[in-house]
C-alpha positions in Angstrom: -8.1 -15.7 -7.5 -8.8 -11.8 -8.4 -11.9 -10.6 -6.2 -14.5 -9.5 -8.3 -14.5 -5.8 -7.8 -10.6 -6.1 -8.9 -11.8 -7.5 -12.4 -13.1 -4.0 -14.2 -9.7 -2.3 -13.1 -7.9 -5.6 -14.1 -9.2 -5.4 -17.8 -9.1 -1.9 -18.4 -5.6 -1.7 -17.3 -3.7 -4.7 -19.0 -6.1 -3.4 -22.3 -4.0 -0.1 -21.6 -0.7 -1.6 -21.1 -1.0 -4.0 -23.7 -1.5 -7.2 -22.1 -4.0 -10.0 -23.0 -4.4 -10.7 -19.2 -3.5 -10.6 -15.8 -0.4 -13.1 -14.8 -1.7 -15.6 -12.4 0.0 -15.3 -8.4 2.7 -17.1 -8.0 1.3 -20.8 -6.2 4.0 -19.8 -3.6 2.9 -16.7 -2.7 4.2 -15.1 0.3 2.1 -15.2 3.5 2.1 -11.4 5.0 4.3 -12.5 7.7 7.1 -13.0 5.0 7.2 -9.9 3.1 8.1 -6.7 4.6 4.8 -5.1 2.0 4.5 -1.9 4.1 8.6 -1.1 4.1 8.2 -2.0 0.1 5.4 0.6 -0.3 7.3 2.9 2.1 10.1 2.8 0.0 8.2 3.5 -3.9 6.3 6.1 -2.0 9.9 7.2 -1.5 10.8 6.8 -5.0 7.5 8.4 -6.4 8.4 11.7 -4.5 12.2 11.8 -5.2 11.4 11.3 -8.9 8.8 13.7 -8.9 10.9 16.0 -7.5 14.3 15.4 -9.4 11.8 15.9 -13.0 10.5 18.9 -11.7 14.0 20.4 -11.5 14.7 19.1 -14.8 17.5 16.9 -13.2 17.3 14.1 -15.8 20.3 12.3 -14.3 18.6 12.1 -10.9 15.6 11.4 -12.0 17.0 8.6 -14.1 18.7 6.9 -10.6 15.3 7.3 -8.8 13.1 5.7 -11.7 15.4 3.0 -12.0 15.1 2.4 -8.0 11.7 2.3 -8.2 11.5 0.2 -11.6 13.5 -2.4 -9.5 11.5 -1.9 -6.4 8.5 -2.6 -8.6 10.0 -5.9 -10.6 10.6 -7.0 -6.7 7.2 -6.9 -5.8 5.7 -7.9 -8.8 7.9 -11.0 -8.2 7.4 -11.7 -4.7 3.6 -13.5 -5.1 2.6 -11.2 -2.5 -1.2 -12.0 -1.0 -2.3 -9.6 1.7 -5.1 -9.8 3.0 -6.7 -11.5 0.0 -5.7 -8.8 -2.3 -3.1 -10.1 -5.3 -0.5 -7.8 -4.7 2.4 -8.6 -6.8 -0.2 -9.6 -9.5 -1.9 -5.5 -9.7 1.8 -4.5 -9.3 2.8 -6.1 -12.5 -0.3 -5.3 -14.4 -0.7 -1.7 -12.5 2.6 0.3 -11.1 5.1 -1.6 -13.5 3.2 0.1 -17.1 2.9 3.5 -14.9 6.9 3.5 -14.4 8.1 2.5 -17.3 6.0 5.0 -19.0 7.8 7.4 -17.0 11.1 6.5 -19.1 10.7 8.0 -22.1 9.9 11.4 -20.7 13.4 11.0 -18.8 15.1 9.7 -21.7 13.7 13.1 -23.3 14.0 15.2 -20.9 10.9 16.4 -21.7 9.2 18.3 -18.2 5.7 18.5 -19.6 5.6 14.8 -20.7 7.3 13.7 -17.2 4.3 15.9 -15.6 1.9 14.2 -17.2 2.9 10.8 -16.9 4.1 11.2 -13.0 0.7 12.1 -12.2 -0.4 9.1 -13.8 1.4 7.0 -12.1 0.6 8.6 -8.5 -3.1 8.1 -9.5 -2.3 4.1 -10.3 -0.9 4.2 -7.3 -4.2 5.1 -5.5 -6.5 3.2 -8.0 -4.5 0.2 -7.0 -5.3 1.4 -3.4 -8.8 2.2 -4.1 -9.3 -1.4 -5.9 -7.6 -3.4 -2.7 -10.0 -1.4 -0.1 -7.3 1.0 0.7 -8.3 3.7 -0.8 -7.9 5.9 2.9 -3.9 5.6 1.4 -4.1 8.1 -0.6 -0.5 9.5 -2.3 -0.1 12.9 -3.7 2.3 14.9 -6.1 4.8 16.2 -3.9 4.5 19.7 -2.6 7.7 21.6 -4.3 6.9 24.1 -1.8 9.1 22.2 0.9 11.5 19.7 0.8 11.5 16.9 3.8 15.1 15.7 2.4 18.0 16.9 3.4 18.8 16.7 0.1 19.2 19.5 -3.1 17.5 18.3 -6.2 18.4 21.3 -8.7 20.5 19.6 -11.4 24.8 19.9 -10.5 26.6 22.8 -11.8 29.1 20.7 -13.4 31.4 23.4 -14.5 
C-alpha cells in the first residue's frame, strides 16, 4: 500500500507520464536484506552524472551508452518489488525515474544540448522528489559540476579521424 503523503506525487506524476495509475508492488517484494537498494542507487547516481556529463560535451555516442545503463538499471529496480522501509520503491521507480529517463532519449537521439539540459535537470529533480516523497529528502543529487571531473575518464566526444 502507497503511504498517504506518497499519493499527490503518485497522481501528478503517472497524469504526466501518461499513466492511469500506479502498478501495484510485486506480492513478492524483496525484504531490504535481499536487494543491494543503496549499490542500485549508487550506481544511477553514477549513471545520472556520466550522462550529464557525456551531453554536456555533446558526446551523443557516450551519452547514448550511459542512458542505456541507467534505462536498464531503472527497468531492474522497477522490477525488483523493492519495499524499504515501507516506502514502494520499485513501484515510484516505475512511475517516477523510468518517464524521467526515457524522456532523456529523444534529446540524445537529437543531439539536441538544450533539450538534453532541460530534460537532465528534470530527471535529477525526480530523483530528489522521489527522495523527498520517501523521507529522504537529506539525499539530495545535483547536476554535476563540469568544473571538475572525479573520473579518470575524458568525456569530450573521440576525434575519429
Amino acid at each position: 500500500m502507497v503511504p498517504a503523503r506518497l499519493l499527490p506525487v503518485l497522481a501528478a506524476l503517472s497524469l504526466a507520464a501518461g499513466c492511469s495509475r500506479a502498478p501495484a508492488p510485486k506480492a513478492d517484494a524483496h525484504s531490504e536484506s535481499e536487494y543491494d537498494l543503496v549499490g542500485a542507487m549508487a550506481s544511477l547516481q553514477r549513471w545520472t552524472d556520466k550522462l550529464g556529463r557525456a551531453g554536456a560535451a555533446e558526446n551523443w555516442p557516450l551519452a547514448d551508452f550511459y542512458l542505456h545503463e541507467m534505462e536498464e538499471a531503472a527497468e531492474e529496480l522497477a522490477e525488483a518489488g523493492v519495499v524499504y522501509h515501507d516506502q514502494p520503491v520499485s513501484q515510484l521507480t516505475g512511475v517516477m525515474l523510468k518517464p524521467a529517463v526515457e524522456s532523456l532519449e529523444e534529446a540524445v537521439k537529437a543531439q539536441d544540448a538544450a533539450l538534453f539540459r532541460t530534460r537532465h535537470t528534470v530527471l535529477v529533480q525526480t530523483c530528489n522528489a522521489c527522495h523527498t516523497a520517501t523521507g529522504y529528502g537529506f539525499i539530495r543529487i545535483t547536476p554535476p559540476d563540469l568544473s571538475i571531473n572525479p573520473w579518470n575518464q575524458n568525456f569530450s566526444p573521440a576525434d575519429t579521424r
